[in-house]
Backbone as ProteinMPNN parsed JSONL, in Angstrom:
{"seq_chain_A": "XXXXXXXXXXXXXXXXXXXXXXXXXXXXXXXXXXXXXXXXXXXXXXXXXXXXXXXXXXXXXXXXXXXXXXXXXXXXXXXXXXXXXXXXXXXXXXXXXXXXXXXXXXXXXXXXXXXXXXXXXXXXXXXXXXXXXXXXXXXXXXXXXXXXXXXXXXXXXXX", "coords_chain_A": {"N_chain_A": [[35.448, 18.662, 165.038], [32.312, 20.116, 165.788], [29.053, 19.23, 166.73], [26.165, 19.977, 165.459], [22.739, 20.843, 165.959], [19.38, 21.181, 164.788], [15.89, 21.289, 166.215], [12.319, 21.327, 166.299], [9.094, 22.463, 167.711], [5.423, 21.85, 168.051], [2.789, 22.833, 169.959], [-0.411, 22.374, 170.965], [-3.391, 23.402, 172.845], [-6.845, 23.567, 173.525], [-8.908, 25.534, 175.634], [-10.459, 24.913, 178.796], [-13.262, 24.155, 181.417], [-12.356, 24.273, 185.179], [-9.963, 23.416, 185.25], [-6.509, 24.29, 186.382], [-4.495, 26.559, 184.822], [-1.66, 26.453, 183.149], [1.658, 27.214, 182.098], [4.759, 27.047, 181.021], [5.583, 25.791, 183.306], [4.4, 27.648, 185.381], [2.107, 28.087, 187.236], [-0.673, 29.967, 186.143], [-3.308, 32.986, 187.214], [-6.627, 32.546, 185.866], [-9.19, 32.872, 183.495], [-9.67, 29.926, 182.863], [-8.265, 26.749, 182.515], [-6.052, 24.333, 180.449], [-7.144, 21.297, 178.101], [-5.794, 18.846, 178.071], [-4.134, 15.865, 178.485], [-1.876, 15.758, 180.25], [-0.562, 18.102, 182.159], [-1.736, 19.818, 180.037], [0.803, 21.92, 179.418], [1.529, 23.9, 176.905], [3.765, 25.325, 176.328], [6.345, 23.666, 177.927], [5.777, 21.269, 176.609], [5.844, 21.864, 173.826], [9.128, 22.56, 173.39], [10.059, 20.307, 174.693], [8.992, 18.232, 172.328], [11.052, 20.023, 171.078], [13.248, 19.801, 171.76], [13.852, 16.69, 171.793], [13.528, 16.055, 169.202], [15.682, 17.809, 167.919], [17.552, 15.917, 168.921], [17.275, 14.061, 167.415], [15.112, 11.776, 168.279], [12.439, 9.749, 169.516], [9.284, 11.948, 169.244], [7.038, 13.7, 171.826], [4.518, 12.295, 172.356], [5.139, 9.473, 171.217], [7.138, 9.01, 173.801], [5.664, 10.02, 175.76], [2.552, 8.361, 175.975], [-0.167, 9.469, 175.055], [-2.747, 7.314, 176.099], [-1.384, 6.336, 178.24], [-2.373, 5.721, 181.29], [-0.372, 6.327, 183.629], [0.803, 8.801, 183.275], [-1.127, 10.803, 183.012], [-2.513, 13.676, 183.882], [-0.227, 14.812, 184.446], [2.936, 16.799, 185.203], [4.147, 18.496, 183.682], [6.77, 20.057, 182.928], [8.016, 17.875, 184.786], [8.182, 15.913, 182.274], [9.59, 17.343, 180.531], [12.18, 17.274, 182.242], [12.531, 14.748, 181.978], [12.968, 14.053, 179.204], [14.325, 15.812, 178.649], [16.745, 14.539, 179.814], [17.171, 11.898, 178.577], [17.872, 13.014, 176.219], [20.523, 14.594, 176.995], [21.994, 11.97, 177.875], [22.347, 11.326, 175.592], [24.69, 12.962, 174.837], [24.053, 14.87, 174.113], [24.138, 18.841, 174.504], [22.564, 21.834, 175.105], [22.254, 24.417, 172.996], [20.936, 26.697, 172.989], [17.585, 27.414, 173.205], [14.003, 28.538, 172.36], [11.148, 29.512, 172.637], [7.337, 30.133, 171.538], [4.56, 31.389, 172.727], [1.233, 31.339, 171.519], [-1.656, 33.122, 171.302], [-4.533, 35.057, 172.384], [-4.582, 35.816, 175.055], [-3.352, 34.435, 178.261], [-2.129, 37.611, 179.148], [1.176, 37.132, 179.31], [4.209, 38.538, 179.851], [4.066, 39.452, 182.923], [4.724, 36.574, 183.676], [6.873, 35.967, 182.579], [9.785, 35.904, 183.276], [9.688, 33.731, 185.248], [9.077, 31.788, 183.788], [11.012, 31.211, 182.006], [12.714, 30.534, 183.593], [11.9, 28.125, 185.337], [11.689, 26.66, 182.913], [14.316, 26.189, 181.915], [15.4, 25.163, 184.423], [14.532, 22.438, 184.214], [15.943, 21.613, 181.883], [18.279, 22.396, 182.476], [20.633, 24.181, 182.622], [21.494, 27.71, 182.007], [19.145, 30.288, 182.851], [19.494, 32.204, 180.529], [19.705, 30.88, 178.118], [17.104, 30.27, 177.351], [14.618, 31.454, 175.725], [11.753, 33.121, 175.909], [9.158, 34.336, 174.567], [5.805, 36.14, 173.471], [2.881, 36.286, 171.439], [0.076, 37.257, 169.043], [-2.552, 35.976, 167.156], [-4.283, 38.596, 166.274], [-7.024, 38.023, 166.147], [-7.563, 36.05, 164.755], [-8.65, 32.775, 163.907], [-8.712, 29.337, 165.753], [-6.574, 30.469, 168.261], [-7.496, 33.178, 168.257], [-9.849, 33.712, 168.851], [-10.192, 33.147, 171.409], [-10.472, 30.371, 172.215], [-8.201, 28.517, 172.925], [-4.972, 27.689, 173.532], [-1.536, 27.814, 171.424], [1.749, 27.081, 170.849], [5.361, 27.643, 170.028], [8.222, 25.957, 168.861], [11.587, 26.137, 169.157], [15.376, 24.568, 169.665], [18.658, 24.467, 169.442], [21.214, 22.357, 169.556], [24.246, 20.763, 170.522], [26.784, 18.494, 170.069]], "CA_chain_A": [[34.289, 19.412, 164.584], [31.066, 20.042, 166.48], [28.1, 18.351, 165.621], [24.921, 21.26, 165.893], [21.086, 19.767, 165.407], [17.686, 21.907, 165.44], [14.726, 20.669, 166.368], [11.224, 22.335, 166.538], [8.155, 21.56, 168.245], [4.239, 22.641, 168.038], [1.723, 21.89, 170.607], [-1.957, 23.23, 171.144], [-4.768, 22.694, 173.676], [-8.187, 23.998, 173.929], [-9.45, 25.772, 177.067], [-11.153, 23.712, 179.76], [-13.311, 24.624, 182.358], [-12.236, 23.153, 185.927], [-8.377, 23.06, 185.556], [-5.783, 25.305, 186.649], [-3.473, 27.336, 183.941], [-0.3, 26.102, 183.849], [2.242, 27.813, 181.137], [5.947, 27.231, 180.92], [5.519, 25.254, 184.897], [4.066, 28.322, 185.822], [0.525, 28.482, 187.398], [-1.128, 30.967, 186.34], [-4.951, 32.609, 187.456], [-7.3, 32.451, 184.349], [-10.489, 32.005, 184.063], [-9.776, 28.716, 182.899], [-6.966, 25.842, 181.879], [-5.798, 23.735, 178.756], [-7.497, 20.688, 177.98], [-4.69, 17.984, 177.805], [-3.36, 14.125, 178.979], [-0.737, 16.013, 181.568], [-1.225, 19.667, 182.378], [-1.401, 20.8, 179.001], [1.116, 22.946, 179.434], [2.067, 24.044, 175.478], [5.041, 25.886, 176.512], [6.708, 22.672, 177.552], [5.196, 20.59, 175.451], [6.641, 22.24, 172.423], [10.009, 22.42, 174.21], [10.052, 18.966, 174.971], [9.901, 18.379, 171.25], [12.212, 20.362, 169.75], [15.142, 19.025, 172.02], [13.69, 15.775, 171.355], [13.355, 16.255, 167.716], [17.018, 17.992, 167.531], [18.455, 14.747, 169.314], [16.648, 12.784, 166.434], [14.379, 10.925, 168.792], [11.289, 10.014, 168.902], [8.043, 12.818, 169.845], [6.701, 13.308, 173.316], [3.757, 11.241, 172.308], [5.815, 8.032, 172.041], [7.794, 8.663, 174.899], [4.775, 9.785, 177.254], [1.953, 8.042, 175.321], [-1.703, 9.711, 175.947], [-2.98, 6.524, 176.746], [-1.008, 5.741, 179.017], [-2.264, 6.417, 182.598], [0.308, 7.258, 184.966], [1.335, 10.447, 182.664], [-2.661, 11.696, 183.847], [-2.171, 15.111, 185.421], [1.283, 14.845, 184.664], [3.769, 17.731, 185.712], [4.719, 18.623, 181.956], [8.264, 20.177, 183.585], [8.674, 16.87, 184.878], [8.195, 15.304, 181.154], [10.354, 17.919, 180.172], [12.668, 16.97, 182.675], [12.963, 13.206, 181.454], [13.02, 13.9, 177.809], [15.821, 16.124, 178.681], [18.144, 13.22, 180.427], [17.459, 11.102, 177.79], [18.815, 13.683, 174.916], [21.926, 14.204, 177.48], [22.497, 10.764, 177.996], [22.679, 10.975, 174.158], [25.969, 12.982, 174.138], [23.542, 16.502, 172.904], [24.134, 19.632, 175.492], [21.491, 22.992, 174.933], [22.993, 25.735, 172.691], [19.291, 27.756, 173.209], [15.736, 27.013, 173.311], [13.073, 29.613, 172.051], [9.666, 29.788, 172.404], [6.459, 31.354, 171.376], [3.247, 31.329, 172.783], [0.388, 31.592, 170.122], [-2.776, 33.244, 171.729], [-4.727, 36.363, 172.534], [-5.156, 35.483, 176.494], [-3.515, 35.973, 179.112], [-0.992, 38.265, 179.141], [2.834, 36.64, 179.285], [4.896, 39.703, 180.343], [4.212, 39.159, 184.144], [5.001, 35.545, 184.114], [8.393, 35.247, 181.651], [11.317, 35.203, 183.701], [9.633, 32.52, 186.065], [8.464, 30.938, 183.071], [12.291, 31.227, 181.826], [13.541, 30.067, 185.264], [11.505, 26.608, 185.009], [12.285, 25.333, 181.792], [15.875, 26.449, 182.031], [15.779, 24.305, 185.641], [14.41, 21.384, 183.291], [16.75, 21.394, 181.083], [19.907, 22.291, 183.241], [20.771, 25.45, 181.526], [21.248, 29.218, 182.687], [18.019, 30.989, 182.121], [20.056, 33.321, 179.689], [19.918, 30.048, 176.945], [15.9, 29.875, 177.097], [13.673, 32.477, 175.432], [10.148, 32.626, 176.079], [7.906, 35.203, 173.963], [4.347, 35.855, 172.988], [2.374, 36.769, 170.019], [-1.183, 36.757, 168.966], [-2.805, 36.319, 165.867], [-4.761, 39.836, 165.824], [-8.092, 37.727, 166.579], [-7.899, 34.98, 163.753], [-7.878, 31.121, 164.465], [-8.598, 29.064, 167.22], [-6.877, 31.379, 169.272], [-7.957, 34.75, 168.55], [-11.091, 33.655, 169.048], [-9.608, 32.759, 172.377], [-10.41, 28.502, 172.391], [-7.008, 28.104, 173.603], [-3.491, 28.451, 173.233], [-0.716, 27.01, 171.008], [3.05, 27.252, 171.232], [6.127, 26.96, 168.489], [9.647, 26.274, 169.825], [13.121, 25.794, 168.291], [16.22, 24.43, 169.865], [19.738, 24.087, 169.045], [22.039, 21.57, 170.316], [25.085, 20.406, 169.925], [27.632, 17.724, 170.571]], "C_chain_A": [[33.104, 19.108, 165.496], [29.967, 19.722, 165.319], [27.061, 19.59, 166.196], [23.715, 20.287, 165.325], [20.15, 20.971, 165.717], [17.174, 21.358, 165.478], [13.887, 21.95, 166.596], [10.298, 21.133, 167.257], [7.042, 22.605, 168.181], [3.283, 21.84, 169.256], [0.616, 22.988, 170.466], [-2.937, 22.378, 172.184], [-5.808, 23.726, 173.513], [-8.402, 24.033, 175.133], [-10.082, 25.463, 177.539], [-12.059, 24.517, 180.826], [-12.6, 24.02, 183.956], [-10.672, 22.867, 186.03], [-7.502, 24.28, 185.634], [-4.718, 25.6, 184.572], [-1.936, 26.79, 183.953], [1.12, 26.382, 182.255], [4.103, 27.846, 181.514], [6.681, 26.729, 182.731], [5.438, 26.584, 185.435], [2.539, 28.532, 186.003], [0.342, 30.102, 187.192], [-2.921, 31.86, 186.413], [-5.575, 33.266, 186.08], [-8.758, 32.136, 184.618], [-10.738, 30.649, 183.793], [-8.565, 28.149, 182.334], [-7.277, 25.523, 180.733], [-6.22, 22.759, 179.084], [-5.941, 19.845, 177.514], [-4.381, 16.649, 179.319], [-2.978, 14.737, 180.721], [-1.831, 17.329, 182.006], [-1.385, 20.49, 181.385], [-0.36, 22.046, 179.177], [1.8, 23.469, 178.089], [3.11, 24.621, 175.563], [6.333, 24.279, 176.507], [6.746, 22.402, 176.903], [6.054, 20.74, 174.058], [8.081, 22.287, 172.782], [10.573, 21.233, 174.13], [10.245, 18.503, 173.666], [10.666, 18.428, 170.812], [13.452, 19.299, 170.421], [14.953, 17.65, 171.473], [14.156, 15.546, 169.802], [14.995, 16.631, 167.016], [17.849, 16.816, 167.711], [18.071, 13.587, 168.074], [15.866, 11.739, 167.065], [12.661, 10.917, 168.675], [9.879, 11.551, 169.75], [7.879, 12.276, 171.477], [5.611, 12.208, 173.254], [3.955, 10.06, 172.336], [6.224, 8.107, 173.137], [6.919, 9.169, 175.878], [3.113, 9.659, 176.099], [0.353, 8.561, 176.213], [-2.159, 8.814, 176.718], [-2.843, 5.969, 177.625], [-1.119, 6.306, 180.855], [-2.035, 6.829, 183.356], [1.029, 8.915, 183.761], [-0.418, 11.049, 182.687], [-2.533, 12.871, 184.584], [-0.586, 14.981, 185.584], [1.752, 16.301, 184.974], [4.544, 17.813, 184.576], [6.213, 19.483, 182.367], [8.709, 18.769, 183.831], [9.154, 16.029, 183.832], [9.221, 15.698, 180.773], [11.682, 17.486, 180.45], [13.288, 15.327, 182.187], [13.153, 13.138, 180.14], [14.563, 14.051, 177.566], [16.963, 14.996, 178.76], [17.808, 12.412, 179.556], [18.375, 11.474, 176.413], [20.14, 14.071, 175.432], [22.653, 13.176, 177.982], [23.287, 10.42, 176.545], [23.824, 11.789, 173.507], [25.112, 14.528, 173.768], [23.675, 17.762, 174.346], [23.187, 20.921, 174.828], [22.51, 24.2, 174.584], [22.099, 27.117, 173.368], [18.376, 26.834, 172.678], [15.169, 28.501, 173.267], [11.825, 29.083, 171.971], [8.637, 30.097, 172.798], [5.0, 31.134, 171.935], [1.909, 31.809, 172.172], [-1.323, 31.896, 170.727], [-3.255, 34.578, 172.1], [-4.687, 36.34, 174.278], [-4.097, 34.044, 176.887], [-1.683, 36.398, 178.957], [0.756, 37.543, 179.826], [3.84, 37.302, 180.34], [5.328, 39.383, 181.575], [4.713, 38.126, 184.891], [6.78, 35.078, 183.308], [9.532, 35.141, 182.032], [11.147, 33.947, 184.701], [9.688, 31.408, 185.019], [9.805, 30.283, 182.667], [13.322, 30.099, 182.634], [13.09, 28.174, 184.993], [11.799, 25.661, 183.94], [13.782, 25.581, 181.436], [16.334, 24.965, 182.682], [15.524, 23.129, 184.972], [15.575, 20.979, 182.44], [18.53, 21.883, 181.597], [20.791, 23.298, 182.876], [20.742, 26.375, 182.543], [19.907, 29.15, 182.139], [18.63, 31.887, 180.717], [19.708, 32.207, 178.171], [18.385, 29.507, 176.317], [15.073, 31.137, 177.273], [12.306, 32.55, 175.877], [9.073, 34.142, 175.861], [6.345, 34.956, 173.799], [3.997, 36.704, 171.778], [1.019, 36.407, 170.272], [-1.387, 36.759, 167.839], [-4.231, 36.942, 165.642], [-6.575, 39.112, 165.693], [-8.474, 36.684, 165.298], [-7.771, 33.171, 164.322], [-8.65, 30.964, 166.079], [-7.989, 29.791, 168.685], [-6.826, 32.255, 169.179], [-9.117, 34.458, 168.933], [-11.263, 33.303, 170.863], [-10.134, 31.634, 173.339], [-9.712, 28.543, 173.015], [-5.675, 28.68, 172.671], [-2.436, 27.024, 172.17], [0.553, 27.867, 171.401], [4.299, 26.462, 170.425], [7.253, 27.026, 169.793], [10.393, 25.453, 169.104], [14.201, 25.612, 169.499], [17.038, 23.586, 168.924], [20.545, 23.293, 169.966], [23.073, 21.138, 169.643], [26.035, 18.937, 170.889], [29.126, 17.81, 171.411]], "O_chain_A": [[32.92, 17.968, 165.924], [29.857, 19.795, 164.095], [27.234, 20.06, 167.32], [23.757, 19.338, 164.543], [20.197, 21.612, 166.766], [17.475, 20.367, 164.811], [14.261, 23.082, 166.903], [10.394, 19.915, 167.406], [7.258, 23.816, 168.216], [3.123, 20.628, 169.402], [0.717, 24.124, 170.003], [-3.149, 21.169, 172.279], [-5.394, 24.873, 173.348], [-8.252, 23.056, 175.867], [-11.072, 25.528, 176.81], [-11.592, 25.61, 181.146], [-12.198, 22.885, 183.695], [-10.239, 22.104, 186.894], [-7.792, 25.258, 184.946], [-4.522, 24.875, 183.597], [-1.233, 26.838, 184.963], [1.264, 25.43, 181.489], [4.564, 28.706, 182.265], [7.744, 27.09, 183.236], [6.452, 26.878, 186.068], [1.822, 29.035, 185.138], [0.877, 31.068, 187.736], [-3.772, 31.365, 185.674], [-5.13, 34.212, 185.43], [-9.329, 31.483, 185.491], [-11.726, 30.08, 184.257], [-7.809, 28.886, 181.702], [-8.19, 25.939, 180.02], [-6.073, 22.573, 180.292], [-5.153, 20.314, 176.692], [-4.435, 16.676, 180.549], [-3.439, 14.432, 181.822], [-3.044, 17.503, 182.121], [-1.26, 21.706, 181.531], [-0.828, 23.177, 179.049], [3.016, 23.44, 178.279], [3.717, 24.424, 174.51], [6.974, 23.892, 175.53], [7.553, 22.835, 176.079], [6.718, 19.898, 173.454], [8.459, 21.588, 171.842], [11.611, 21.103, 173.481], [11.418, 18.246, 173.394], [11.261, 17.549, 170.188], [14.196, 18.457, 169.919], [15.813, 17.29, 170.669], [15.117, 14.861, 169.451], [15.481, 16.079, 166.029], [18.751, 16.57, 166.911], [18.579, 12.472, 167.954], [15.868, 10.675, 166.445], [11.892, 11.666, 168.072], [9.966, 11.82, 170.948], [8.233, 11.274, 172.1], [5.72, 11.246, 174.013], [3.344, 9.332, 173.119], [5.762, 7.218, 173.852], [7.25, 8.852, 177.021], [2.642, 10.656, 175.552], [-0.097, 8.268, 177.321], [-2.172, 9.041, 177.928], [-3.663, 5.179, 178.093], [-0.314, 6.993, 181.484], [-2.739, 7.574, 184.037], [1.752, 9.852, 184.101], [-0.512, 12.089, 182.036], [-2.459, 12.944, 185.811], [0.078, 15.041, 186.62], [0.819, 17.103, 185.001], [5.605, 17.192, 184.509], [6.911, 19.166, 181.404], [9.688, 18.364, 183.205], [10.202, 15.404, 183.992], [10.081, 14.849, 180.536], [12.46, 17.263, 179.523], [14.479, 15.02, 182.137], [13.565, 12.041, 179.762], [15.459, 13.422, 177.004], [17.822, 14.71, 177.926], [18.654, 11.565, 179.84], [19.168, 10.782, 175.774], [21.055, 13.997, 174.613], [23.772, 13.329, 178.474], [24.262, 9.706, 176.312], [24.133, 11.699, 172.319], [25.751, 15.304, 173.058], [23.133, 17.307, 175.352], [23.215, 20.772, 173.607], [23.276, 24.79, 175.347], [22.477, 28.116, 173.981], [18.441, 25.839, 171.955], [15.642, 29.448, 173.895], [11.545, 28.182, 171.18], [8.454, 30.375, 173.983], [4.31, 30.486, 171.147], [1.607, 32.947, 172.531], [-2.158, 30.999, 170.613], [-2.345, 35.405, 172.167], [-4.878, 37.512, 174.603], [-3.991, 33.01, 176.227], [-0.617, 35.812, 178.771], [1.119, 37.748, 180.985], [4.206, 36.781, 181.394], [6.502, 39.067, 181.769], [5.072, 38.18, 186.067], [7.527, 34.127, 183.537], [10.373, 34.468, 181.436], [12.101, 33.229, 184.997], [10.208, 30.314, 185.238], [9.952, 29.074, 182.846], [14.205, 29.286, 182.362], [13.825, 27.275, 184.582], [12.048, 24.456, 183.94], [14.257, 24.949, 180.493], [17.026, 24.062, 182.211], [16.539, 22.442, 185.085], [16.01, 19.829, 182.502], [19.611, 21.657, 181.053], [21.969, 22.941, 182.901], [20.232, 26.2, 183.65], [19.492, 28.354, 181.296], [17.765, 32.117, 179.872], [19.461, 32.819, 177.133], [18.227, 28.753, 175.357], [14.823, 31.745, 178.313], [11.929, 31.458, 176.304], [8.458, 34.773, 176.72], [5.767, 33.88, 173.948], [4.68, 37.594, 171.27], [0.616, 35.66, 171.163], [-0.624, 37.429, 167.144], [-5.162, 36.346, 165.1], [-7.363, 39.835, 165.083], [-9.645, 36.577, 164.935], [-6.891, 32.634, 164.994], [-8.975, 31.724, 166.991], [-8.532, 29.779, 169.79], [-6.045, 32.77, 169.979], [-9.504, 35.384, 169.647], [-12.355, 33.24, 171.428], [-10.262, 31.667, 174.563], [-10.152, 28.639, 174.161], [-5.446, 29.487, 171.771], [-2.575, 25.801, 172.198], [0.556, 28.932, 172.018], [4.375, 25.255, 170.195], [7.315, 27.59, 170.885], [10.088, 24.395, 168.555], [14.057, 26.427, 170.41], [16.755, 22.684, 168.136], [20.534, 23.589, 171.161], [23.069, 21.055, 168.414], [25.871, 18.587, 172.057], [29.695, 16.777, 171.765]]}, "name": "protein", "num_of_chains": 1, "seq": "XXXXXXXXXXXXXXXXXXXXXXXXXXXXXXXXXXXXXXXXXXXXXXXXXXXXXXXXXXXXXXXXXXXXXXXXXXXXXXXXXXXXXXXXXXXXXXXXXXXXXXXXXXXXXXXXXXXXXXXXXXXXXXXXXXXXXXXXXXXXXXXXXXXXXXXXXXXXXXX"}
């Protein structure tokens, strides 16, 4: 019998002036970035999570602790990247990964199969096994008001 696990994950940043955009390890031009430790990038971020979270381990925050200075301007793919090899060290392989980006600004569309492409390459996967949508919420919340961005994400894994 196969063993299956979900995990989810939520992240959010507030928009910065002064830092680049950086969404799913995809720069992208804005009039401004996410406020966050690494590169804020909430795509990751939430990502990073769930697999985490499906493997039963602990959050990205223990395993790349704000405080802790060399994750400064981190390369949130790369995080991604190490969370990963620790949940396939643990025996868990990627059924799918989904997720949503929660904001009115900026448009998705143009960037989603790169966006696709990168956290696939993170996680070792076709692109075909990692979703990557958007949504807004119709101008309510932190980001309709368009503060910044959040980002939900679900994966399945199995043994």
């Amino acid at each position: 019998m196969t063993d299956y696990r979900v995990g989810t994950g939520f992240d959010a940043h507030a928009f910065t002036d002064g830092v680049p955009l950086v969404l799913g390890g995809v720069r992208i031009e804005h009039r401004c970035g996410l406020a966050g430790h690494s590169d804020g990038d909430v795509l990751a971020h939430a990502v990073t999570d769930a697999v985490l979270g499906a493997a039963g381990m602990e959050d990205i925050g223990t395993l790349f602790p704000p405080d802790d200075e060399s994750h400064e301007g981190a390369d949130s793919i790369e995080l991604l990247r190490e969370a990963w090899r620790r949940v396939r060290s643990d025996g868990w392989e990627l059924a799918n990964a989904d997720v949503v980006l929660i904001g009115e600004e900026p448009r998705l569309a143009p960037h989603r199969l790169a966006m696709r492409a990168r956290l696939a390459d993170a996680l070792g996967v076709d692109p075909s096994l990692v979703a990557v949508r958007a949504t807004t919420t119709d101008g309510q919340g932190f980001t309709g008001r368009r503060e910044g961005l959040a980002a939900q994400a679900v994966a399945l894994l199995r043994r």
